[in-house]
C-alpha positions in Angstrom: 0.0 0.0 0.0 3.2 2.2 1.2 4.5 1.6 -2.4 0.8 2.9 -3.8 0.6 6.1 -1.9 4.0 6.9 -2.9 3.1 6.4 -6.6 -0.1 8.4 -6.0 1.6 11.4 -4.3 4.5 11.4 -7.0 1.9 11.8 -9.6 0.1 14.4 -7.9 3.9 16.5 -7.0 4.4 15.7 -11.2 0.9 17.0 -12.1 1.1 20.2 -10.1 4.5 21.1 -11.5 3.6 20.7 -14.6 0.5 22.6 -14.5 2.3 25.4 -13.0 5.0 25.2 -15.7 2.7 24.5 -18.7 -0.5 26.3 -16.9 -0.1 29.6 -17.5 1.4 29.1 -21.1 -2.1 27.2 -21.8 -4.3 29.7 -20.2 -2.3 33.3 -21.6 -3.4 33.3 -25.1 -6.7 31.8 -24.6 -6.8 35.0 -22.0 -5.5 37.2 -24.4 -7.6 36.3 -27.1 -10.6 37.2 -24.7 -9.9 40.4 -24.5 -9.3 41.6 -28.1 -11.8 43.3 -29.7 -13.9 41.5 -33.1 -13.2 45.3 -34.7 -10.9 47.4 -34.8 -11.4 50.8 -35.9 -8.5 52.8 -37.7 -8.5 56.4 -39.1 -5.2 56.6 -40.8 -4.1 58.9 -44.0 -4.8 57.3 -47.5 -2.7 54.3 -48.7 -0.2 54.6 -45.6 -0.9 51.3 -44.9 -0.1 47.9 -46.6 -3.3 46.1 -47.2 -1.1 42.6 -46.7 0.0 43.9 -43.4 -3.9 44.5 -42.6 -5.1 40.9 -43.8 -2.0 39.4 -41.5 -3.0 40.7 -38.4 -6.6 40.2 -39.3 -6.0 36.6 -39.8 -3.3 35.6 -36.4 -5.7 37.8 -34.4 -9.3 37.5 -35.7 -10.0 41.2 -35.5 -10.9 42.9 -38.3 -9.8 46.0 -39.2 -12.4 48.6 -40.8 -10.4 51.9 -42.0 -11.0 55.1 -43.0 -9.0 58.0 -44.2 -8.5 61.9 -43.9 -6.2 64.3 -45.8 -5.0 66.5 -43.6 -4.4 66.8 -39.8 -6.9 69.4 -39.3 -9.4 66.9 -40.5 -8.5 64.4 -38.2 -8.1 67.0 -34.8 -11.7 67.9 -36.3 -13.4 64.6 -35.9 -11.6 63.9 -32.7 -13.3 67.2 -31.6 -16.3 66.5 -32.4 -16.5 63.0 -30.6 -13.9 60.8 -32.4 -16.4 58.4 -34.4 -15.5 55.6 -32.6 -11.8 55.5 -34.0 -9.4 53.3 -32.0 -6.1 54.0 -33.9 -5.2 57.5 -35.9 -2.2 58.4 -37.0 -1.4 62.4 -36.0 1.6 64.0 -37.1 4.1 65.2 -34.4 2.2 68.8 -33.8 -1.2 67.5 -33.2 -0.3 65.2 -31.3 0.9 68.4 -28.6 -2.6 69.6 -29.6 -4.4 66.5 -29.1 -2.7 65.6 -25.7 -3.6 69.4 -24.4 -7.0 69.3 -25.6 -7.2 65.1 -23.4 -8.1 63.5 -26.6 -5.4 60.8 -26.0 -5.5 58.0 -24.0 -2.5 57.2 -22.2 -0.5 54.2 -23.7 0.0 51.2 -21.7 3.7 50.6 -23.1 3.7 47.1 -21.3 2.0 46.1 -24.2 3.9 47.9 -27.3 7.6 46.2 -26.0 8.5 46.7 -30.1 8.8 49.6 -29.4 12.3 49.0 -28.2 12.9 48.8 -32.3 12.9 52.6 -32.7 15.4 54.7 -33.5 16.3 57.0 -30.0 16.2 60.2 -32.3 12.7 59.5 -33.2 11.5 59.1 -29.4 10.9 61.0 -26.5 10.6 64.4 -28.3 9.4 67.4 -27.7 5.2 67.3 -28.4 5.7 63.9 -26.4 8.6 63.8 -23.9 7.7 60.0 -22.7 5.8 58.7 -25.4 3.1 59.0 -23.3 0.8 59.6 -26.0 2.1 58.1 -29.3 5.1 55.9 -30.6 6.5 56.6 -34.2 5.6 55.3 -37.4 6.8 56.8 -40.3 8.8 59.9 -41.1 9.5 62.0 -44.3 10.0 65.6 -45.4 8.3 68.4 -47.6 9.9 69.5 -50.8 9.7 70.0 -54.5 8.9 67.2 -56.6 9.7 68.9 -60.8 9.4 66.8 -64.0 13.1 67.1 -65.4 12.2 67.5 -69.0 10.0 69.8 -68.6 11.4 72.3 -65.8 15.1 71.9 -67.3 17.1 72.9 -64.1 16.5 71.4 -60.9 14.8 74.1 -58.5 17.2 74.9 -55.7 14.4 77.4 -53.7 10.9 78.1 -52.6 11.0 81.0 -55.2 10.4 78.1 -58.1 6.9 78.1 -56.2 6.4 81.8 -55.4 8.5 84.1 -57.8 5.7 84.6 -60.7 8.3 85.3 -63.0 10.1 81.6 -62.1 6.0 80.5 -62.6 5.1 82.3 -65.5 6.4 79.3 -67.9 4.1 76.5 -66.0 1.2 78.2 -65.4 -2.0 76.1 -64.7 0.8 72.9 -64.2 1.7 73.7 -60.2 -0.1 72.3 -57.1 0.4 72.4 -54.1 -0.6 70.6 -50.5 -3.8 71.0 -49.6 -2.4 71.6 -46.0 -3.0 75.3 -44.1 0.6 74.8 -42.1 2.2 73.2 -45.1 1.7 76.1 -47.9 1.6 79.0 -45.5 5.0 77.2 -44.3 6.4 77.0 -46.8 5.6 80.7 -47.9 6.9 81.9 -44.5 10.5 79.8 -45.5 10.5 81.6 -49.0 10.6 85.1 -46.9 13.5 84.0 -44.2 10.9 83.5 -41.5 10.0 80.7 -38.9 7.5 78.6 -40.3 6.0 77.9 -37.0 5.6 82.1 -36.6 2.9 83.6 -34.4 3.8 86.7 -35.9 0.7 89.0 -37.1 2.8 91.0 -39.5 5.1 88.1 -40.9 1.8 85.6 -41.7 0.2 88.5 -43.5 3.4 88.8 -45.8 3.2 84.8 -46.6 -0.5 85.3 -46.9 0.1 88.1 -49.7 3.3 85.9 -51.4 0.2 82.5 -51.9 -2.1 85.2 -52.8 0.2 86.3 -56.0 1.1 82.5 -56.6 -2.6 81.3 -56.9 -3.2 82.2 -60.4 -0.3 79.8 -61.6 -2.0 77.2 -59.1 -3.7 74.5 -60.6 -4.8 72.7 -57.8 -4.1 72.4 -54.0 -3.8 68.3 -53.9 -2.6 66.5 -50.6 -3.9 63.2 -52.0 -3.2 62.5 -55.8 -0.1 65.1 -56.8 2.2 62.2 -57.1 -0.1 60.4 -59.9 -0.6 64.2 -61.2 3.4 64.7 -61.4 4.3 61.1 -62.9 1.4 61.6 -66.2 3.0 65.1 -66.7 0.0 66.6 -65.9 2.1 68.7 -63.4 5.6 70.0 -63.7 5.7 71.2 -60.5 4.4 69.9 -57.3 4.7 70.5 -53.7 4.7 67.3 -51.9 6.3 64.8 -49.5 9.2 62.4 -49.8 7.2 59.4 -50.1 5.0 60.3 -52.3 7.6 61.7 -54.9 9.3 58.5 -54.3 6.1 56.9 -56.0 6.3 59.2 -59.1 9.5 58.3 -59.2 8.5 54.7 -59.2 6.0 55.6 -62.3 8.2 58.1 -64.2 12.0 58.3 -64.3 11.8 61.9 -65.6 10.6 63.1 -61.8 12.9 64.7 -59.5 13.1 65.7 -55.6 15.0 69.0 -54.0 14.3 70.1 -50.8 15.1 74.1 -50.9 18.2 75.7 -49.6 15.8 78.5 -47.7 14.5 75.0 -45.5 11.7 73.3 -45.5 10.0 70.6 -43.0 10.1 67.3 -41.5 7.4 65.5 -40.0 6.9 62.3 -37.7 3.2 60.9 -38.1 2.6 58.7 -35.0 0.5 55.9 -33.9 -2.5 56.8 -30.9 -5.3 55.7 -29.5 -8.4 58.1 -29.2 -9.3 59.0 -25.5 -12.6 57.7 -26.5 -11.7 54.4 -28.0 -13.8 51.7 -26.0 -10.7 49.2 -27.3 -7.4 50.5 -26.1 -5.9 46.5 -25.5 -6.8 45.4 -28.3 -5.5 49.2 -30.2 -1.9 48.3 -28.5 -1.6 45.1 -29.8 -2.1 46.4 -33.2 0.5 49.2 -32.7 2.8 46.5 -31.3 2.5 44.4 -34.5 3.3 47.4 -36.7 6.5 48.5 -35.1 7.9 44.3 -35.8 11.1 44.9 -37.9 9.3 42.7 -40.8 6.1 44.3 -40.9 7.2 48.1 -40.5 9.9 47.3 -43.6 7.1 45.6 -45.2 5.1 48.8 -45.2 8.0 50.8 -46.0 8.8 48.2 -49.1 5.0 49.1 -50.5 4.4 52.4 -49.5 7.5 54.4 -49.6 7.8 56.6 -46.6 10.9 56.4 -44.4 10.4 54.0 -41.0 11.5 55.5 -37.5 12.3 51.6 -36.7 16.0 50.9 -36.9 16.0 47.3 -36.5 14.0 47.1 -39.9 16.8 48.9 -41.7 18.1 45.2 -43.6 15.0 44.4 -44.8 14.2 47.3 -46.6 15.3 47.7 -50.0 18.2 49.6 -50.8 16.9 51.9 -53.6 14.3 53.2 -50.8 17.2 54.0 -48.4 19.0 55.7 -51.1 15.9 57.7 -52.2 13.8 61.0 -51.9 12.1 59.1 -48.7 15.4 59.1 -46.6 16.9 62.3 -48.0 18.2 64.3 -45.4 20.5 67.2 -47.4 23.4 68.3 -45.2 23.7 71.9 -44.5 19.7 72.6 -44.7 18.5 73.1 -42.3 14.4 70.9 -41.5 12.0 72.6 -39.6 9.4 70.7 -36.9 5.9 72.1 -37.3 4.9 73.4 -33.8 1.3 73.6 -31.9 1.3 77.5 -32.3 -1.4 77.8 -29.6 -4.1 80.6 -30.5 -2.0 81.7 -33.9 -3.6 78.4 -35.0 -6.7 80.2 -35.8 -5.1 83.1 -37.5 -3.1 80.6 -39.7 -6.9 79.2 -40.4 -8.1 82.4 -41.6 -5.3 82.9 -43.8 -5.3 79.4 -45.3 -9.7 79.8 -45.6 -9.0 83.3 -47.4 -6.2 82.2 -49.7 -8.4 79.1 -50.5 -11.5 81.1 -51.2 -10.3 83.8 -54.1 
């Protein structure tokens, strides 16, 4: 019987062990699972996003994803203002993000679960509109110049004054366009005249405002969405635009070119957040984790073009990429972060609404 009871109490000593070993690995992803959303809700800028990299994550975590897009930043700080639509990702550029944190439209992250984000570059992190990443992690970086068709603009534009000087215009009149972004054009008009482009200067924003007044008759169109397909057909010579997208004319048409203008120009880091109001903010994480893994974020750089913030996925994207317009970063020019300019912010508004409207 002794020999028994000894069997019988070995068993038990084996079968607790191993339920505490193999337990909680058992138990954590069934756990886990629970508590991830069926739908995930994403507002994100058009085609910034690989749809392969969506249908991944939609099939190792059974959420689907249901996106929707905006053009401009203002857009998304507007719907976030007026209730967030039930978003549980957006993707803010540095600036708003200040703007959104002040105005407690962000949740706070949980970084316990984004640990990828130990795969960023320390230059991209901790800055300035969000000190502790508190708020946001990085996702994809790039900067603002001029995109030219070489054969039919001849020499490369080295300044803003290809865009503003109406005599530099006069020969591609009706064949220019520019962002459809307020801080972006008026930015870039403040650059052109030696000034800050993050000025909350009365006098120095009325002076940009008169220099996009004079351009707008050579303007055809002010295009945040579809210059790069307007630049590669030739139906533009000139376009203002960002390094990714130019990178995709480039892609479509040899003949495109990239500068980014002596006087300066801007660099922006659009971000990964979660809406204050999301009612998903686990199951949000987890999909911000699985964008910043090396393979994915150089998957998405591969297909869409913009420069990642993630160093680890440097290898795996491809070398024409790294040596293009998306990671161009010209010595001895200086690149301007766009600031949350506080109550200027409507003044640039009215100057962007009254440019727009003549």
């Amino acid at each position: 019987m002794k020999k028994y009871a000894i069997i019988g109490v070995l068993v038990i000593v084996i079968g607790v062990a191993l339920w505490l070993y193999l337990g909680p690995k058992i138990l954590a992803p069934i756990s886990e699972s629970s508590r991830l959303a069926k739908e995930l809700h994403l507002f994100i800028w058009e085609e910034y996003l690989d749809p392969q990299v969506k249908a991944d994550f939609e099939k190792e975590f059974d959420v689907k994803i249901i996106e929707d897009n905006y053009g401009s930043n203002e857009e998304l700080l507007a719907k976030l203002q007026a209730g967030g639509s039930g978003y549980d990702v957006i993707v803010p550029s540095d600036y708003t993000v200040r703007m959104m944190s002040r105005q407690n439209l962000l949740a706070e992250l949980n970084l316990k679960n984004i640990p990828n984000l130990t795969h960023i570059g320390e230059k991209f992190k901790n800055l300035e509109f969000d000190p502790k990443n508190q708020y946001s992690v990085p996702y994809m970086w790039g900067t603002t110049g001029i995109g030219y068709n070489k054969k039919t603009v001849g020499e490369a534009p080295t300044s803003w004054a290809s865009l503003f000087d109406p005599a530099k215009l006069e020969p591609y009149k009706g064949r220019l366009s520019m962002l459809n972004d307020a801080r972006e054009c008026i930015g870039a008009a403040l650059l052109y005249l030696g000034f800050s482009p993050n000025t909350t200067d009365s006098a120095q924003l009325e002076a940009a405002k008169q220099v996009l007044l004079k351009q707008k008759e050579y303007v055809a169109k002010f295009d945040s969405e579809s210059f790069e397909d307007s630049l590669a057909s030739n139906e533009m010579f000139l376009a203002q635009g960002w390094s990714g997208e130019i990178t995709i004319a480039q892609g479509a048409n040899a003949d495109i070119g990239f500068v980014i203008p002596q006087e300066g120009s801007l660099i922006f880091l659009d971000n990964l957040a979660i809406p204050k109001s999301s009612k998903n903010q686990y199951t949000a994480e987890i999909f911000i984790n699985y964008l910043l893994k090396p393979e994915v974020s150089a998957k998405i750089v591969n297909t869409r073009l913009y420069a990642s913030p993630n160093e680890t996925a440097r290898t795996l994207i491809k070398p024409d990429i790294l040596n293009g317009p998306s990671y161009t970063m010209p010595a001895g020019v200086r690149l301007y972060w766009l600031e949350d300019v506080g109550s200027a912010a409507d003044l640039y508004e009215k100057i962007w609404l009254e440019v727009k409207g003549q």
